[in-house]
C-alpha positions as CSV (number, residue, x, y, z in Angstrom):
1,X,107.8,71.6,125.6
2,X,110.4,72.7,122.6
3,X,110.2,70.1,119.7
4,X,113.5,69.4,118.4
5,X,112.7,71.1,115.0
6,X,111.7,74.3,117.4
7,X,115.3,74.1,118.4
8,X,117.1,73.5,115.2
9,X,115.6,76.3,113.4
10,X,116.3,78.4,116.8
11,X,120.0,78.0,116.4
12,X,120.2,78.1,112.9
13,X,118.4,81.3,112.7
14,X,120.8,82.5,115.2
15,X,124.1,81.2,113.2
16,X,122.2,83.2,109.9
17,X,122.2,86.0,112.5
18,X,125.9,86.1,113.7
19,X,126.7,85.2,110.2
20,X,125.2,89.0,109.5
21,X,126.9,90.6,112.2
22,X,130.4,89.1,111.5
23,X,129.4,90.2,107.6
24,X,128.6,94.4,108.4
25,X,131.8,93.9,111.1
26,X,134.0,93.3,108.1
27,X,132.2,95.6,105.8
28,X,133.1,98.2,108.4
29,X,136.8,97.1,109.1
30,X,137.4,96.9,105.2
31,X,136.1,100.8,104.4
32,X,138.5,101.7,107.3
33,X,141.0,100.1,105.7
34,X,140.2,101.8,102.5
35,X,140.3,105.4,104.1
36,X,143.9,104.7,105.8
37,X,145.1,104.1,102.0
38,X,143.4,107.7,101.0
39,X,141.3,105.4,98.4
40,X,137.5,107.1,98.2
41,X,134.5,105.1,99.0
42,X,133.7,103.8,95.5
43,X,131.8,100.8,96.4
C-alpha cells in the first residue's frame, strides 16, 4: 500500500521534526544557563 517514496519522506519529515525539538530543547537549556551566570536575555 505505502510506496517507498511515501516512506522516505515519512521519516525524513520526522528526522526534520526531532531535529526541531532537539533545537528549542537546547535553546531552552542555554537561556537557563545564561540566567544561572546573572547574564540578561540579550538574544
Amino acid at each position: 500500500m505505502f510506496s517507498p517514496r511515501y516512506e522516505l519522506f515519512t521519516v525524513l519529515f520526522m528526522n526534520i521534526r526531532n531535529k526541531h525539538a532537539v533545537h528549542r530543547d537546547w535553546v531552552t537549556v542555554a537561556k537557563e544557563l545564561g540566567k544561572k551566570r546573572g547574564v540578561s536575555d540579550s538574544s
